[in-house]
C-alpha positions in Angstrom: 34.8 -43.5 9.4 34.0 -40.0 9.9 30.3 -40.9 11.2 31.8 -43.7 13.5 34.4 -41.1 14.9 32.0 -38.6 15.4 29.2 -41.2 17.0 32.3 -41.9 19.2 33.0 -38.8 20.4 29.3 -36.9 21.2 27.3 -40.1 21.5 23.8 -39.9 21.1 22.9 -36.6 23.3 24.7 -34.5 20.5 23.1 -36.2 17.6 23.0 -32.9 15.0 27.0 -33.1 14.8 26.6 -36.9 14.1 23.1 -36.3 11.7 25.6 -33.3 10.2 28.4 -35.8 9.6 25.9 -37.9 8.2 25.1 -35.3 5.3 28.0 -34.1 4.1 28.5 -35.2 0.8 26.0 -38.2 0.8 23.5 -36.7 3.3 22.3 -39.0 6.2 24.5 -41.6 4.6 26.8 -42.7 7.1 28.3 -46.2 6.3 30.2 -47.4 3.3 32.0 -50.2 1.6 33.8 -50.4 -1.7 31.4 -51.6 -4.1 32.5 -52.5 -7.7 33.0 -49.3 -10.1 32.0 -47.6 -6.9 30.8 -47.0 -3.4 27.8 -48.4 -0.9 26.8 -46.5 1.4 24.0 -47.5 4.3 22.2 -44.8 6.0 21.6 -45.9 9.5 18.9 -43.2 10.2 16.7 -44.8 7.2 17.8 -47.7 6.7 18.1 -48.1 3.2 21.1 -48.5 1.4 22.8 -46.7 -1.8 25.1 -48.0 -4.6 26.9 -44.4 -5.7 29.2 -44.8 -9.2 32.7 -43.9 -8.4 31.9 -41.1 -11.4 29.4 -39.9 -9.1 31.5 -39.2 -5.8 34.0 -37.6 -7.4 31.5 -35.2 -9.4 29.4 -34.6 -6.5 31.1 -31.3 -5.5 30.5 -30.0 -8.9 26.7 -31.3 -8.6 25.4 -28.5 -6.7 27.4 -26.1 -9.1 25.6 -27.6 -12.3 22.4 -27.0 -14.0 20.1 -27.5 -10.7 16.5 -27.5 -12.0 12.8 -27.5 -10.2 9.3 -27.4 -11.2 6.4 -25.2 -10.4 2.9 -24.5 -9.7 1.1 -21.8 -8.8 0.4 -20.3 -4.9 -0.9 -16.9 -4.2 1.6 -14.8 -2.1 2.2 -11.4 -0.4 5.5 -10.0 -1.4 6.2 -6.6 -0.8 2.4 -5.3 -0.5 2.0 -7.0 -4.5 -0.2 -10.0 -4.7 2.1 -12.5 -7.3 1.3 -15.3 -8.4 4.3 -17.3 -7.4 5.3 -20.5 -9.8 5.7 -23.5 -8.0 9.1 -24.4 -9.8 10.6 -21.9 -7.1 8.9 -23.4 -3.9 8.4 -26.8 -4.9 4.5 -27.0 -3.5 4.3 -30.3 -5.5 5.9 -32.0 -2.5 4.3 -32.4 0.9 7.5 -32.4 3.0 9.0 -29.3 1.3 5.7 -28.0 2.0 6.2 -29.0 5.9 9.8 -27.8 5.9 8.6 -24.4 4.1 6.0 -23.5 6.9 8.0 -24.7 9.5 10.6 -22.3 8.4 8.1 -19.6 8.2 6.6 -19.9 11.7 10.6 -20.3 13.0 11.2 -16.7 11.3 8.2 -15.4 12.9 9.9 -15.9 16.2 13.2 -14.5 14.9 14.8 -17.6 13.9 15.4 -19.4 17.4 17.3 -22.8 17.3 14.9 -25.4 17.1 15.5 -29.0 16.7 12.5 -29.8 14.5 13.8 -27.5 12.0 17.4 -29.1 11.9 15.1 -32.5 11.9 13.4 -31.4 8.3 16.4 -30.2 6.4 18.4 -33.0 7.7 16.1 -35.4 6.4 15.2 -33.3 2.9 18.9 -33.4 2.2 19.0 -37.2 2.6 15.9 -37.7 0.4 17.1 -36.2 -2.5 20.1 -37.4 -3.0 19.6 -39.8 -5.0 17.4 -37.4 -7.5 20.8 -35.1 -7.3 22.7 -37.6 -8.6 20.5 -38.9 -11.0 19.9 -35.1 -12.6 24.1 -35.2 -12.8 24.1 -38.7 -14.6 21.5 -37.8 -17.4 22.4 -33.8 -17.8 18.1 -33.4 -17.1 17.3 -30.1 -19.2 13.8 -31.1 -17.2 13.7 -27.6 -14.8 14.2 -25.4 -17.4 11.5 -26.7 -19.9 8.8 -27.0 -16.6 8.5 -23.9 -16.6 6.7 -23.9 -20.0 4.8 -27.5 -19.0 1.0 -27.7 -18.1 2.1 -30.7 -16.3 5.4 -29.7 -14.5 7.6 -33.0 -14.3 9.5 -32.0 -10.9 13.4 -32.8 -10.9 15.2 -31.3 -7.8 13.8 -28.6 -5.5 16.8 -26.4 -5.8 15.7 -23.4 -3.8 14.5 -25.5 -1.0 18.0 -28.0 -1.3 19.9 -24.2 -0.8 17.9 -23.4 1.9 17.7 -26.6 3.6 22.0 -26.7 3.4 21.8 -23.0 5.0 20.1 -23.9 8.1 21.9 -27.3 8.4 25.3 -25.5 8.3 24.3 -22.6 10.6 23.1 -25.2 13.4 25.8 -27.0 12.8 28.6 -23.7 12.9 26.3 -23.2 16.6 26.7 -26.4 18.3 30.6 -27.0 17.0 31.2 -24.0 19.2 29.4 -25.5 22.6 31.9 -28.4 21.7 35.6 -29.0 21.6 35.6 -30.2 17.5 38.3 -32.4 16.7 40.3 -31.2 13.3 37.9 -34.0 11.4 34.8 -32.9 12.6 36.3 -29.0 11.0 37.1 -30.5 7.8 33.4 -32.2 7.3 32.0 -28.5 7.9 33.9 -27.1 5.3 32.8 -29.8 2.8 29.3 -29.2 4.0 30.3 -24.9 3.3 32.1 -25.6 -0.1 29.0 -27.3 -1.4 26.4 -24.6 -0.1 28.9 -21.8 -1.8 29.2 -23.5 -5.0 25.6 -23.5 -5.4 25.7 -19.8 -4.4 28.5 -18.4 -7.0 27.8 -21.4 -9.8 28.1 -19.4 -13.2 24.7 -20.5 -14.5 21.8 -18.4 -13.9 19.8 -21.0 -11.1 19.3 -18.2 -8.4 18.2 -15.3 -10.2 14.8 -15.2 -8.6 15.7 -16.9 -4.9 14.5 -13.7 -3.7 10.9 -14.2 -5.5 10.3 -17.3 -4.4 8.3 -16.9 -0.6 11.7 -19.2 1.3 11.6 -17.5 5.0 15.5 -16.5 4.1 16.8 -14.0 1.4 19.7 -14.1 -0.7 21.5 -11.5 1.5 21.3 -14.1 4.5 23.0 -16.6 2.2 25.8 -14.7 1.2 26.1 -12.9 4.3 26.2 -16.6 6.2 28.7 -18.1 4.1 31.3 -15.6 3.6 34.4 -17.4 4.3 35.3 -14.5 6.4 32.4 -14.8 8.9 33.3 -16.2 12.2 30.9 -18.5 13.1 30.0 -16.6 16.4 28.1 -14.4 14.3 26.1 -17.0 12.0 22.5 -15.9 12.0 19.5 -16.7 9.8 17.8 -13.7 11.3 19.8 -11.3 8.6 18.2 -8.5 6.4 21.0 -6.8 4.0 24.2 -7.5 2.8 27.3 -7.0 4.6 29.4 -4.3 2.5 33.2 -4.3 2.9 33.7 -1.5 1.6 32.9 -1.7 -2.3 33.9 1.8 -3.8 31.3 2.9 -6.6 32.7 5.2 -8.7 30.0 7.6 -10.4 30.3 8.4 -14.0 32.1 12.1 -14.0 33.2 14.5 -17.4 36.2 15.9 -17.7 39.4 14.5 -20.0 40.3 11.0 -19.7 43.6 9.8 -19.4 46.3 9.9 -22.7 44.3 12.6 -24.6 46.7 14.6 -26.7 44.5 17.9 -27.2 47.9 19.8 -28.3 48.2 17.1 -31.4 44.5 17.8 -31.9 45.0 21.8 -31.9 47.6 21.4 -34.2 46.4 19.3 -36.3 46.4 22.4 -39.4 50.4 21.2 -39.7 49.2 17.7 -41.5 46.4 19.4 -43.5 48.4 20.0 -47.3 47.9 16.8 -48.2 44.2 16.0 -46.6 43.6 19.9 -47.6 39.1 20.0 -49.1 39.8 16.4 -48.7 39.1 13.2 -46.6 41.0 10.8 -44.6 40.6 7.0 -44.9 40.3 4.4 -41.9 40.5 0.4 -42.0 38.0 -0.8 -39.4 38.5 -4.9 -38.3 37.2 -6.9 -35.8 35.4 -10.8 -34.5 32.8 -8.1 -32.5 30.5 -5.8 -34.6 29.4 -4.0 -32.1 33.1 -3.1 -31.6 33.6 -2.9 -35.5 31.0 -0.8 -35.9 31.1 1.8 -32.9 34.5 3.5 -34.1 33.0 3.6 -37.9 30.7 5.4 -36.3 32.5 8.1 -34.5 34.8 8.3 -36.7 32.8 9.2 -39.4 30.1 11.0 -38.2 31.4 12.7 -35.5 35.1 12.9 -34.8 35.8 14.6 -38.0 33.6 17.6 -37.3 36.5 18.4 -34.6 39.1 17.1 -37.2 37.7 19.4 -39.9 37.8 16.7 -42.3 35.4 13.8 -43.8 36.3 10.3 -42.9 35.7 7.2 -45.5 35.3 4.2 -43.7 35.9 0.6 -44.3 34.8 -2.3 -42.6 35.5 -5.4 -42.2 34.0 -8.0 -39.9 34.5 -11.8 -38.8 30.6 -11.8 -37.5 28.5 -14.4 -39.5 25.5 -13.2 -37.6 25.4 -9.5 -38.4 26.9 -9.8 -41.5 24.5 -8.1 -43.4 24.0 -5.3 -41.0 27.7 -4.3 -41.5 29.0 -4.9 -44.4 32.7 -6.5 -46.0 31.6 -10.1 -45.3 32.7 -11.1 -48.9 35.7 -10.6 -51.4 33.8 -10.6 -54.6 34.0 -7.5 -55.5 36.1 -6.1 -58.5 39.6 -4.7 -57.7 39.6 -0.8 -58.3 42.9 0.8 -57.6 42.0 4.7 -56.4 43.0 7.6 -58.6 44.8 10.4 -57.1 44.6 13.9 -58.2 48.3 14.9 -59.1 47.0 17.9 -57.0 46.8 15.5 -53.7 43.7 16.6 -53.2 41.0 13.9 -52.3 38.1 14.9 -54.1 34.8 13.1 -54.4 36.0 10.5 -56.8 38.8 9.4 -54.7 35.8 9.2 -52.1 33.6 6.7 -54.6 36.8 4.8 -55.1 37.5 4.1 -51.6 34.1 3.0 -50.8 34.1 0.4 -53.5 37.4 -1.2 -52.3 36.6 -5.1 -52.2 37.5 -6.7 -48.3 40.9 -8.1 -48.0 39.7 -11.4 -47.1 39.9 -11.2 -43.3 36.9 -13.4 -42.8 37.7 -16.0 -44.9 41.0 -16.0 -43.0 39.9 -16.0 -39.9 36.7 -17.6 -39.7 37.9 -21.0 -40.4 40.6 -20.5 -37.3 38.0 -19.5 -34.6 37.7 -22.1 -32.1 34.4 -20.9 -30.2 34.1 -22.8 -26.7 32.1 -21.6 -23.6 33.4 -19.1 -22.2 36.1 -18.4 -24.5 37.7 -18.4 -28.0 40.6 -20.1 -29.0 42.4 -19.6 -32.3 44.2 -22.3 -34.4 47.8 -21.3 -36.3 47.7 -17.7 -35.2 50.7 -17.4 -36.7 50.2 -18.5 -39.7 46.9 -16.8 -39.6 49.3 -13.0 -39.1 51.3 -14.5 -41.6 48.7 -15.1 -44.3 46.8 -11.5 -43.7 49.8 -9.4 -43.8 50.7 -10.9 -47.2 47.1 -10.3 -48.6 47.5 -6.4 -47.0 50.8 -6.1 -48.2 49.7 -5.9 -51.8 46.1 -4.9 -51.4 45.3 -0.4 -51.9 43.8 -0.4 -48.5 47.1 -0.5 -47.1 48.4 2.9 -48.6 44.9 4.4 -49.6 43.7 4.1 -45.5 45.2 6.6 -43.3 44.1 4.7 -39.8 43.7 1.3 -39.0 41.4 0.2 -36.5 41.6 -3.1 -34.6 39.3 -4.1 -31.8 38.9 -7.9 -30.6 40.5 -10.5 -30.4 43.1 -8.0 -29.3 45.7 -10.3 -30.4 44.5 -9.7 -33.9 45.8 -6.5 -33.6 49.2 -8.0 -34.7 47.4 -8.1 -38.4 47.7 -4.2 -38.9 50.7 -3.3 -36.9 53.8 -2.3 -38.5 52.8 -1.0 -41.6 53.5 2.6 -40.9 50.2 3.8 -40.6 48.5 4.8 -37.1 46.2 2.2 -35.3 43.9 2.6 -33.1 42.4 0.1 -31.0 38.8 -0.4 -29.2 39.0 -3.3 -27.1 35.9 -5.1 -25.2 37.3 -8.5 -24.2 39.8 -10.2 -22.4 43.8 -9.3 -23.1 44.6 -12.5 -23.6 41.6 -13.9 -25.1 42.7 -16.4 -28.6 45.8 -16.6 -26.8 47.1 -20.3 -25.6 50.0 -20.9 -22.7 52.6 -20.8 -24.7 52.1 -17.5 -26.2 51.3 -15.4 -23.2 54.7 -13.8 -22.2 55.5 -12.8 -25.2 52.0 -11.3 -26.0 52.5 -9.1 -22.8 55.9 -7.6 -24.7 54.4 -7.5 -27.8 51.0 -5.4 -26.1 53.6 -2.8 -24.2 55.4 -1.9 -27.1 51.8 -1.4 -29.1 50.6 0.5 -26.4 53.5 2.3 -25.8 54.5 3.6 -29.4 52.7 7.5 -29.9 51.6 6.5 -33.1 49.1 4.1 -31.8 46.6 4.8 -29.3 44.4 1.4 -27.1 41.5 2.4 -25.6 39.1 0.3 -24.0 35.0 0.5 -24.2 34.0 -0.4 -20.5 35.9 0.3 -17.1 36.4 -2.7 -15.8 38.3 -4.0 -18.8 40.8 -1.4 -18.3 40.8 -1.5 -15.3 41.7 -5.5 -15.5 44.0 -4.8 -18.3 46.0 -2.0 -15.7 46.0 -4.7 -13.1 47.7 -7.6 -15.7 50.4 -5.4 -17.5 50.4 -2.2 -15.6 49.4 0.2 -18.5 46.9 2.1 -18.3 44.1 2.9 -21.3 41.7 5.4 -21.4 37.6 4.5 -21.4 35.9 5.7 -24.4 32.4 4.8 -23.7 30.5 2.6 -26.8 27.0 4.5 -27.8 25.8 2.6 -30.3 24.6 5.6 -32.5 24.6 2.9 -35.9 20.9 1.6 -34.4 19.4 5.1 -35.5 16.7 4.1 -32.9 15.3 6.0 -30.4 13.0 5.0 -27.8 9.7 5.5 -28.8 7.1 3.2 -26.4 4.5 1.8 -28.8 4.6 -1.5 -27.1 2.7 -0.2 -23.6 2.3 -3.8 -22.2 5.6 -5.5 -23.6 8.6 -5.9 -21.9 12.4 -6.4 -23.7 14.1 -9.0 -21.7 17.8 -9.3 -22.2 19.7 -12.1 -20.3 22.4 -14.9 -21.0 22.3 -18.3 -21.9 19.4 -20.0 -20.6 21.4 -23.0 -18.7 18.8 -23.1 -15.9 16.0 -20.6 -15.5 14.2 -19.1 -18.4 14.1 -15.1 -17.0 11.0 -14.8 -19.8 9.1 -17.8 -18.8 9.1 -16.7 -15.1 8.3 -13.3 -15.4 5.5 -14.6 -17.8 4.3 -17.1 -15.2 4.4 -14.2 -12.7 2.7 -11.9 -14.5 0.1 -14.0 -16.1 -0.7 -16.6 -13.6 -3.3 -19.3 -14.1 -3.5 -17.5 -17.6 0.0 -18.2 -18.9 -0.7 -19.9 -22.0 -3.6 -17.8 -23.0 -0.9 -14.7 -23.4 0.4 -13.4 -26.6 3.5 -15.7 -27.9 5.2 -12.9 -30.6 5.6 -9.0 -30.1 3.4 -8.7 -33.3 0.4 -11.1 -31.5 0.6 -8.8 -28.6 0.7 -5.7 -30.7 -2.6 -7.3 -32.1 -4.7 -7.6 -29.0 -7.7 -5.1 -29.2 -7.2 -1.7 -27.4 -6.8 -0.8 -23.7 -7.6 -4.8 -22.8 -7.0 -5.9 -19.7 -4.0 -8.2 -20.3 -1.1 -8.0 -18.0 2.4 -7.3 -19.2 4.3 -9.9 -21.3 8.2 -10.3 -21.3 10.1 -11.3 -24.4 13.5 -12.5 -24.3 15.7 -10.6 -26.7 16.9 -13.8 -28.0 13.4 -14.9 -29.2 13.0 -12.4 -31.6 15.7 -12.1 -33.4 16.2 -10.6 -36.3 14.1 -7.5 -34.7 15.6 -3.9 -36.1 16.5 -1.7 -33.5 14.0 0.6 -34.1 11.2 -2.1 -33.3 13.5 -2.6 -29.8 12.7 0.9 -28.9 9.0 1.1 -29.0 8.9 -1.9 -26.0 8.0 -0.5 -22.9 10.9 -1.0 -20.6 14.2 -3.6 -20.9 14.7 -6.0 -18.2 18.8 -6.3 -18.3 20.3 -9.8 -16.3 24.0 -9.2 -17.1 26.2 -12.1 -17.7 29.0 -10.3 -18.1 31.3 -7.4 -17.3 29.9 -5.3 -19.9 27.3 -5.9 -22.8 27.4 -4.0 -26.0 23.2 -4.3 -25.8 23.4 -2.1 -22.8 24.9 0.8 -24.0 22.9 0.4 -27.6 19.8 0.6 -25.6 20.6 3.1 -23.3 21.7 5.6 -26.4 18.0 5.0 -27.5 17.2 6.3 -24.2 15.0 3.0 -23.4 14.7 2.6 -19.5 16.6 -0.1 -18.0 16.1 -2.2 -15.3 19.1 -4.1 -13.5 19.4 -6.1 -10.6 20.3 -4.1 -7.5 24.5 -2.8 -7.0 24.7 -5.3 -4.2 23.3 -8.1 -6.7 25.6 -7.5 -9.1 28.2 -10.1 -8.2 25.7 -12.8 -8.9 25.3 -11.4 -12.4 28.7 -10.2 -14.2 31.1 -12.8 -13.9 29.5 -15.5 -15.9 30.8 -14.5 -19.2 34.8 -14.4 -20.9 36.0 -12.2 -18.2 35.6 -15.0 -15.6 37.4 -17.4 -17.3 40.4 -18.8 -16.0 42.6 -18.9 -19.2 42.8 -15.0 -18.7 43.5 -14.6 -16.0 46.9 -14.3 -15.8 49.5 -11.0 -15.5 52.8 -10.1 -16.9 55.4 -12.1 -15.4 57.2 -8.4 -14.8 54.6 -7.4 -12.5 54.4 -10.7 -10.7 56.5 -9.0 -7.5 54.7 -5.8 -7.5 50.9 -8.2 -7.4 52.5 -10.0 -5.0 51.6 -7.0 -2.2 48.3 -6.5 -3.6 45.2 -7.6 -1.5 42.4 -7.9 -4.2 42.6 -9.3 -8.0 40.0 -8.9 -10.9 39.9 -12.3 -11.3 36.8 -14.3 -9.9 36.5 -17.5 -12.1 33.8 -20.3 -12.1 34.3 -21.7 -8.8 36.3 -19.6 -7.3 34.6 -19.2 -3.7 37.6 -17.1 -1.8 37.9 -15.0 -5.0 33.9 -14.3 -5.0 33.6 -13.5 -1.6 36.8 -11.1 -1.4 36.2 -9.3 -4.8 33.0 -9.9 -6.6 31.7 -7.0 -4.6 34.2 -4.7 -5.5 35.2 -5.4 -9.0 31.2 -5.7 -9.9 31.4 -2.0 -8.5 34.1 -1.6 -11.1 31.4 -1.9 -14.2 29.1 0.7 -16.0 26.0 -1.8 -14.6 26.9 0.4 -11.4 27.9 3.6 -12.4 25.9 4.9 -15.0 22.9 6.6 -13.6 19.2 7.0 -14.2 18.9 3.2 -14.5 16.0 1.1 -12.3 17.1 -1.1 -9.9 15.0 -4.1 -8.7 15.9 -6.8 -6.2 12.9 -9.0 -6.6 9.8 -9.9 -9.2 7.6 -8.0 -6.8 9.7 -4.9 -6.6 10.3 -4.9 -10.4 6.2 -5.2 -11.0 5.9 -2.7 -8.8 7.4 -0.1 -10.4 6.0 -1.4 -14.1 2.3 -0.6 -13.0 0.8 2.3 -14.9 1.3 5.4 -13.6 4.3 4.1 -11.0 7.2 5.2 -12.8 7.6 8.2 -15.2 9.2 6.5 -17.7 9.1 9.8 -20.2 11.3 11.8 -17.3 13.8 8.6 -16.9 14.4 8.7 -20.8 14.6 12.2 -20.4 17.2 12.2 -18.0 19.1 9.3 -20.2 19.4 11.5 -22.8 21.1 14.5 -20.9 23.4 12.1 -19.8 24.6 10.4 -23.4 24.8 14.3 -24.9 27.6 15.1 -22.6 29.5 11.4 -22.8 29.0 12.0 -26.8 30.8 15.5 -26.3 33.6 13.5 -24.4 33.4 10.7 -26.5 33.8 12.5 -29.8 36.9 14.7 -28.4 38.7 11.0 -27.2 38.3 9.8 -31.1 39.1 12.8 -32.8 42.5 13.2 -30.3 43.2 9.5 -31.2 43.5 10.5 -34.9 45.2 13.5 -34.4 47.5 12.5 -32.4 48.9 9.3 -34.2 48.7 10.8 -36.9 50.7 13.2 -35.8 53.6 11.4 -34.2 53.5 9.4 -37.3 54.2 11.9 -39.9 57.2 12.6 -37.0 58.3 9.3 -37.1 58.4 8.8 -41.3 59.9 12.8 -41.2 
């Protein structure tokens, strides 16, 4: 109906609006009938015709969005002034019309993008073409692209790069010639269709377009984003674009000084509670699902906020982590029951230490591993409250409870709830979501429940990253300070042994393998002559003339930390607000490369923190939001939310603040600075480490004020 309308209306002379209505959605396809368990659809243009599942239709908007996968090849390429090998799963060279479309492109940029018909022609007719190989990838769920890239003989699925930028031009001719016309209200909402698909391929959570801007396509990733923003009138539509257009993203830089709700008066007079800790120790209970977070306030606690404390710390942990176990400690709850001895004295003297040490685990894993409902991008727990109920019966009657003198929760935060109201201080390090294990039902009461935690002195919340609290400020209003993690428990330092390997650190691979490519890149026509383990490439005789090789962090796992810190550098794609990894490996003073600042909203909203189940806020604040212009919140496919606030919330994460980290944009600018002699990496570690002494310095002050100061206002409270 829409094509017949249209075909109506402009008649043949204005064929791109009625070739434009023939690609929304079914490209070029401009007939249909109901069909049985579906639709047929007749293109007139080609006449062939198409029997499309009803499934199908109504998934096709999610099609572009899903797990969109090419093959490759290899074509020599000048990017940058660095000759790359450039693998063909990015510009689809196995196919003679992409090839067309590709240099016709190319020649069209030379001229600075002018409108010219045989370009509309080409990506008109590529967008009909594959269609049906979109659909079909949908149907069978095709892991094909991603495995290609480590084929001899590439199987080709969908030429994703090309599809983007075929949908780019065909929109931006289209945006052009709606405004030499009169559109009718119909002709508007097909455009937007035709936008909505182009955007969801741009913000899709998956990793597709990580190396757009390697591939040799005549238009960059800027152009995209810049061309599609919702907020761009289409006057100003223009494939000849270098840059991205900033509104006004605020970057705040890393800067010392006291953070907010540090009690230094509690910690200068911290002599009043000394009788009873006097040539003693004090205790802490450390609990978490995370053991990064488990282990980073262990850490401080006991080997560096006591120094300020004038005091040892003892400190149990326990951890709900079946894959670094081993690493921390408290997985089981076989060990014998030993009730410490107290000197009559009050004195805790080494054999109250030796005592508290050997205190068997309450059980919390066993508890709450069986509850953990993993999904996605998220965690759901089953019976929390009979999960509280359970645990605080266990602690009730177990010596940690009286021999501990801090408790220490971290994530879930919910879990949290497990150690309050027992009298004793807690503290808690949080690095997820607020409302993560948390179902509808349960959310109002949760945001209560958090202010009056938050709220009581004898507690103290602090988060590890700044956008979590600055997305926890937003939600419930209170505000926690940011005490950074530093990961001192690796005992690693960068120490480059590894001259031609590369750490590569990325999320799940869902549609590009970051290694694989980098590999192709740098190895060429030689791929699968190059080392396949750290230790074969460690092997190779000395000062060869192999290239670099990239290992994904996930492929050798099991690796200490201090066999991390001899690679040479760490490639870091972030798929998420914050990553533990990156503040381990930046305490080891490893350099880091990550995607440029203006990339970053391509990278960190892939993980929990863009998941719709948490986004939600107190119901108290919900008049005071109601005035605010920009939320935290930028879920899967949310395309006003990206293009409003990705850009400034991604501004809101240490991947932007923290200095003395490598930026790259490209595969040719990262190689570029990786060849000997082009980057002091030595002056860059240098520089690293000036920066973690003085975060330490702040770092170890916010800990040792936590425990002074609940402990403090709890001794008040009991008084």
């Amino acid at each position: 109906t829409l094509a017949r309308t249209s075909i109506s209306r402009y008649g043949a002379p204005h064929r791109h609006c009625v070739t434009h209505v023939h690609t929304i959605f079914l490209t070029a396809l401009t007939a249909c009938e109901t069909s049985p368990g579906g639709l047929m659809f007749t293109s007139y243009r080609y006449s062939r015709t198409l029997w499309v599942p009803g499934w199908a239709v109504s998934g096709f908007v999610f099609l572009l969005a899903s797990f969109l996968k090419p093959s490759w090849s290899i074509i020599t390429a000048q990017q940058a002034g660095t000759n790359l090998l450039i693998p063909e799963i990015l510009d689809c060279r196995y196919d003679t019309e992409w090839i067309e479309f590709q240099e016709l492109l190319h020649q069209n940029a030379i001229l600075g993008f002018p409108f010219d018909d045989d370009v509309f022609e080409a990506a008109d007719r590529l967008i009909a073409r594959h269609l049906g190989a979109f659909l079909e990838f949908h149907r069978s769920k095709s892991n094909e692209f991603f495995h290609d890239c480590d084929r001899v003989e590439p199987k080709g699925v969908i030429c994703l790069y090309g599809m983007l930028t075929a949908l780019l031009v065909h929109t931006a001719y289209i945006r052009h010639k709606l405004l030499d016309h009169l559109p009718g209200p119909m002709d508007k909402e097909v455009l937007e269709h035709s936008l909505s698909l182009a955007r969801l391929m741009v913000i899709n959570k998956n990793n597709c377009l990580d190396f757009f801007d390697s591939s040799s396509w005549s238009i960059d990733l800027a152009t995209v984003v810049r061309n599609l923003d919702p907020r761009l009138p289409d006057s100003e539509v223009t494939l000849n674009s270098r840059g991205f257009v900033q509104y006004d993203p605020v970057i705040a830089e890393w800067q010392l000084g006291p953070g907010p709700a540090l009690d230094f008066a509690a910690l200068s007079s911290f002599q009043a509670l000394r009788p009873r800790h006097q040539q003693g120790s004090l205790g802490a209970y450390v609990t978490g699902t995370h053991v990064a977070l488990a282990r980073e306030p262990a850490e401080m606690l006991q080997h560096a906020a006591h120094i300020l404390l004038d005091t040892s710390m003892e400190v149990l942990v326990e951890v709900v982590d079946d894959q670094h176990c081993d690493l921390v400690g408290g997985c089981s709850n076989t060990a014998q029951q030993i009730v410490p001895r107290i000197s009559p004295s009050g004195k805790r003297g080494l054999e109250w230490r030796d005592q508290f040490r050997a205190l068997p685990p309450v059980g919390l894993r066993e508890l709450v591993l069986p509850r953990l409902r993993p999904r996605w991008t998220g965690l759901d727990i089953e019976d929390l409250l009979g999960l509280v109920r359970e645990f605080r019966t266990l602690f009730a009657g177990h010596p940690i409870r009286s021999e501990a003198d801090v408790y220490v929760c971290s994530s879930p935060v919910v879990l949290c709830r497990l150690l309050s109201g027992f009298g004793k201080p807690l503290l808690a390090y949080l690095g997820e979501p607020l409302l993560l294990g948390l179902d509808s039902d349960s959310r109002e009461g949760w945001f209560r429940e958090f202010e009056v935690m938050v709220k009581d002195p004898s507690n103290f919340f602090m988060c590890y990253n700044p956008f979590l609290s600055d997305m926890i400020e937003y939600q419930t209003g209170l505000s926690l300070p940011v005490v950074r993690l530093h990961g001192l428990y690796t005992r690693a330092v960068y120490a480059p042994r590894r001259s031609k390997q590369v750490l590569v650190v990325k999320g799940p691979n869902i549609c590009l393998d970051p290694p694989c490519l980098l590999n192709r890149f740098s190895w060429g026509e030689d791929y699968f002559q190059r080392p396949m383990t750290p230790q074969a490439a460690s092997e190779r005789p000395p000062n060869n003339d192999d290239p670099i090789t990239y290992f994904g962090m996930d492929e050798i796992a099991g690796m200490p930390y201090s066999e991390l810190a001899s690679f040479k550098a760490t490639i870091i794609y972030p798929y998420d607000v914050a990553l533990a990894i990156f503040y381990e490996l930046y305490s080891m003073q490893m350099p880091l490369f990550l995607p440029r600042i203006e990339l970053l909203p391509f990278y960190v909203f892939r993980g929990l923190h863009a998941d719709s189940h948490y986004h939600y806020i107190d119901p108290l604040r919900q008049e005071w939001h109601n005035k605010s212009l920009l939320a935290p919140f930028i879920p899967s496919f949310g395309i006003e939310q990206w293009w409003t606030s990705a850009s400034v919330w991604s501004a809101h994460t240490d991947f932007a603040r923290f200095p003395h980290l490598l930026r790259f944009g490209s595969v040719s600018e990262l190689f570029s600075q990786l060849r000997p002699g082009a980057t002091d990496f030595s002056a860059v570690s240098a520089a690293m480490k000036r920066f973690n002494d003085e975060t330490f310095l702040r770092s170890t002050a916010q800990w040792a004020s936590a425990v002074a100061s609940t402990l403090h206002y709890s001794s008040l409270s009991q008084s």
